[in-house]
C-alpha positions as CSV (number, residue, x, y, z in Angstrom):
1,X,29.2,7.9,60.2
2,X,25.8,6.5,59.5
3,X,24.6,10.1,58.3
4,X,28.1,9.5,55.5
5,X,26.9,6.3,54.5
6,X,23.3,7.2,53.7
7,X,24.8,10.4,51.7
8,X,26.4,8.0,49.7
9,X,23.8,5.5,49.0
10,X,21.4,8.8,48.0
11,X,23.8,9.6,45.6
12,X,24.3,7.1,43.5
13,X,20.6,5.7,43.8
14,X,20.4,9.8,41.9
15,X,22.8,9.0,39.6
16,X,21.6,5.6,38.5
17,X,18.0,7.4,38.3
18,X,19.2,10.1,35.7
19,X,21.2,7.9,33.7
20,X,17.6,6.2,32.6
21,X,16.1,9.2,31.7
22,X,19.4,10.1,29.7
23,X,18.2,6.8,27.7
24,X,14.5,6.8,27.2
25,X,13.8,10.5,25.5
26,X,12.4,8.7,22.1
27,X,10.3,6.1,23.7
28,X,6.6,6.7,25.4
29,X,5.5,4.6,28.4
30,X,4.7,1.1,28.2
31,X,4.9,-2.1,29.8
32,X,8.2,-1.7,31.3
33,X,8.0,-4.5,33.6
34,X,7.7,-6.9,31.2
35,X,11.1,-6.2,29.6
36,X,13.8,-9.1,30.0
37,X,15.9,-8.6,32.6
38,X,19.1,-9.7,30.9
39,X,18.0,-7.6,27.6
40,X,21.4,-7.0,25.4
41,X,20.8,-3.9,23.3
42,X,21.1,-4.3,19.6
43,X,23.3,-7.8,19.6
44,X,20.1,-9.6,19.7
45,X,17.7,-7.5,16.9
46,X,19.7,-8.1,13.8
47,X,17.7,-9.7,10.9
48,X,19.9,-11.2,7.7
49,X,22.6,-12.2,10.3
50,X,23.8,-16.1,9.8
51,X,25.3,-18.3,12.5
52,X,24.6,-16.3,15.7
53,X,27.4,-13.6,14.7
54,X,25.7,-10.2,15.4
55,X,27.6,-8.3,13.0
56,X,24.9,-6.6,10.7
57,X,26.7,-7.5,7.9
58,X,24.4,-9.1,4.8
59,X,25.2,-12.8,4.5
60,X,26.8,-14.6,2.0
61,X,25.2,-17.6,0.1
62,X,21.7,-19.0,1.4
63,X,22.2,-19.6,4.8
64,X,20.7,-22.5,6.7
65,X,17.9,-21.1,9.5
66,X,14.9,-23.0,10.8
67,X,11.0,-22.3,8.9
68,X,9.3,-20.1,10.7
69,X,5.3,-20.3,11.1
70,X,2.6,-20.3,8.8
71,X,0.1,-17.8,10.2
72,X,-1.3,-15.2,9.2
73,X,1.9,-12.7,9.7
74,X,3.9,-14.7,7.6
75,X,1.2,-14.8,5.0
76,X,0.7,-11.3,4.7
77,X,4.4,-11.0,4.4
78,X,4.6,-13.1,1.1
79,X,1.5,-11.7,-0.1
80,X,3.3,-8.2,0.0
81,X,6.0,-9.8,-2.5
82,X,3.6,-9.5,-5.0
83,X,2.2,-5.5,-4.7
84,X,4.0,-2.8,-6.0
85,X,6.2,-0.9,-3.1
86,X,6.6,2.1,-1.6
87,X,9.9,3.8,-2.3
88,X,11.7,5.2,0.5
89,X,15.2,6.6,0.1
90,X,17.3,6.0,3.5
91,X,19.7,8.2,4.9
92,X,23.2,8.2,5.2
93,X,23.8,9.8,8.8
94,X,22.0,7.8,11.8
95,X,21.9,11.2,13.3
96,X,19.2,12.3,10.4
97,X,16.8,8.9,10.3
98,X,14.2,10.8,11.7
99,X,14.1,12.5,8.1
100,X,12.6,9.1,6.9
101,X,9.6,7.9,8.9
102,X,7.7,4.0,8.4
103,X,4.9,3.1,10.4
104,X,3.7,-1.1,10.3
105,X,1.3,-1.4,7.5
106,X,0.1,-4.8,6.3
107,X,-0.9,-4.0,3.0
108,X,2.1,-2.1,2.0
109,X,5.6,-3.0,1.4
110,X,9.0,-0.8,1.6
111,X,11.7,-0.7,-1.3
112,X,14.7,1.4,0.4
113,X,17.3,3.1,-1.4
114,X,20.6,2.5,0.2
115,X,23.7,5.1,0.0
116,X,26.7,4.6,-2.3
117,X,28.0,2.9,1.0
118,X,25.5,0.3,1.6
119,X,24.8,1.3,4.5
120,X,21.4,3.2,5.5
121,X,18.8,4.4,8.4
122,X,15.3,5.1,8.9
123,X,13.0,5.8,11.7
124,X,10.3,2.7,12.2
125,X,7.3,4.6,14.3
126,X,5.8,2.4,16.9
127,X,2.0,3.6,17.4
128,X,1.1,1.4,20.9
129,X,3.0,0.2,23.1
130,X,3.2,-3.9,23.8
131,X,2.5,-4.7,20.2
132,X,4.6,-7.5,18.3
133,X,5.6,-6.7,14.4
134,X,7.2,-8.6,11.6
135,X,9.8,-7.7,10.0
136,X,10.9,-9.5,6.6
137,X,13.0,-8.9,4.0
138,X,15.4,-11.0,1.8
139,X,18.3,-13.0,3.1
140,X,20.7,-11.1,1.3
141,X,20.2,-7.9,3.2
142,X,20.8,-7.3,6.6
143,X,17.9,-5.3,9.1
144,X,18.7,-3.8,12.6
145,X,16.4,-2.4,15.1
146,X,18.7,0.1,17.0
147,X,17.5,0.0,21.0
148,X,20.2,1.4,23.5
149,X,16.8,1.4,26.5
150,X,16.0,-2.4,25.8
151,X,12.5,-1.8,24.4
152,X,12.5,-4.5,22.2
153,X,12.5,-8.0,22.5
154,X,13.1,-10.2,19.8
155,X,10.2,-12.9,20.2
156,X,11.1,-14.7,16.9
157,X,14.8,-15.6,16.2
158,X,15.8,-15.0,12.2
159,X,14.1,-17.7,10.3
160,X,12.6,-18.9,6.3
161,X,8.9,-16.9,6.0
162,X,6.9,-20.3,6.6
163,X,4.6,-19.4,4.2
164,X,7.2,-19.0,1.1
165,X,10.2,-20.5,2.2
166,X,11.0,-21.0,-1.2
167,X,11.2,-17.0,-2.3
168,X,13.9,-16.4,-0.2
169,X,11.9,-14.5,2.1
170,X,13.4,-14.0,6.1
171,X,11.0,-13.0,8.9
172,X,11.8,-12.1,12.5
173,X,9.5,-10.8,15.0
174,X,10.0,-8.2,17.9
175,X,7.8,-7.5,21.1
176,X,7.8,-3.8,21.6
177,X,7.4,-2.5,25.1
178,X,7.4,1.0,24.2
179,X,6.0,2.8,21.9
180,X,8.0,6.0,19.8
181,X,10.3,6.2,17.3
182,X,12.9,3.2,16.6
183,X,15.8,3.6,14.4
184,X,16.7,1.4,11.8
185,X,19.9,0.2,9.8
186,X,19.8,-1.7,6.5
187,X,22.8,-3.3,4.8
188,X,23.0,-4.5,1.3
189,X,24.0,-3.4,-2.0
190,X,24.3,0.3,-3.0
191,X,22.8,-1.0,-6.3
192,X,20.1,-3.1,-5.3
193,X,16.7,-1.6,-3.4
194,X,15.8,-3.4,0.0
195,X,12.5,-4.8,0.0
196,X,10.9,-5.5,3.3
197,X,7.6,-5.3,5.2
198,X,7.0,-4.6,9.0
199,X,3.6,-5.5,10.1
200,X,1.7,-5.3,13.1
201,X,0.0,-8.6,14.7
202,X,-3.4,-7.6,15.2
């Protein structure tokens, strides 16, 4: 009987082993200790999204969030508002965001091309493990970090760029425990060209 029992345990102690590595094929090694223990994929990693609803959708009207900081991420960020951006074109299929690849790059910001839909992905490559990046973009568009394996870990909640609260500017920040390749939805209009930024704190 005791020779059935430890059978068992073996089993699903296998089972619960290979469904992690089902999960974690895109993502290097990193600091995998350090992730929350009550991570909830995706819910948690949208940026444009008002009152706590998770939805992903772009909000409506100028919602009302707290100011985030005025350091030196934030200031790049609204520095970025001024320079002329790099146009991207995001894809229509989540299955084919690897197609368009962004890496974290403080002096250059990201005008995205949406699909007739509104609705687009990209891949955002993560160099290093344990690093934390910005990501801003305007309150009327919507930006989520895709992470099934709990990677990321939102370490800013959606707030006003401190540093030009005034342009309409929304920041968020994410600790990344791994580092690979991270998909990425935007919402917004078909007609109108995301800006945004994501940049690394050195």
């Amino acid at each position: 009987m005791m020779r059935l029992y430890k059978c068992i345990f073996l089993a699903i102690l296998s089972l619960n082993f290979s469904a992690c590595g089902d999960n974690a094929t895109s993502h290097g090694d990193g600091d995998h200790n350090a992730r929350p223990d009550d991570c909830i994929p995706d819910e948690s990693l949208t940026l444009g999204d008002m009152a706590g609803q998770m939805s992903g959708e772009p909000p409506m009207g100028r919602p009302q969030l707290p100011v985030g900081p005025n350091d030196a991420l934030a200031q790049a960020a609204c520095t970025l508002l001024d320079t002329v951006p790099m146009e991207l074109i995001a894809v229509s299929d989540l299955s084919s965001a690897g197609q368009v690849v962004v890496t974290p790059q403080p002096e250059t910001a990201f005008s995205v091309r949406l699909p007739d839909s509104g609705i687009g992905y990209f891949t955002l490559e993560i160099p290093d493990w344990s690093v934390t990046i910005s990501s801003s973009l305007t309150y009327q568009q919507s930006l989520m970090i895709l992470d099934d394996n709990c990677d990321v870990e939102q370490t800013q909640r959606l707030s006003w760029n401190g540093a030009c609260e005034e342009s309409g500017l929304t920041e968020q920040r994410h600790l990344y425990h791994a580092w690979g390749s991270f998909t990425v939805r935007i919402t917004g209009e078909a007609t109108e060209p995301v800006r945004l930024s994501f940049i690394k704190l050195d």
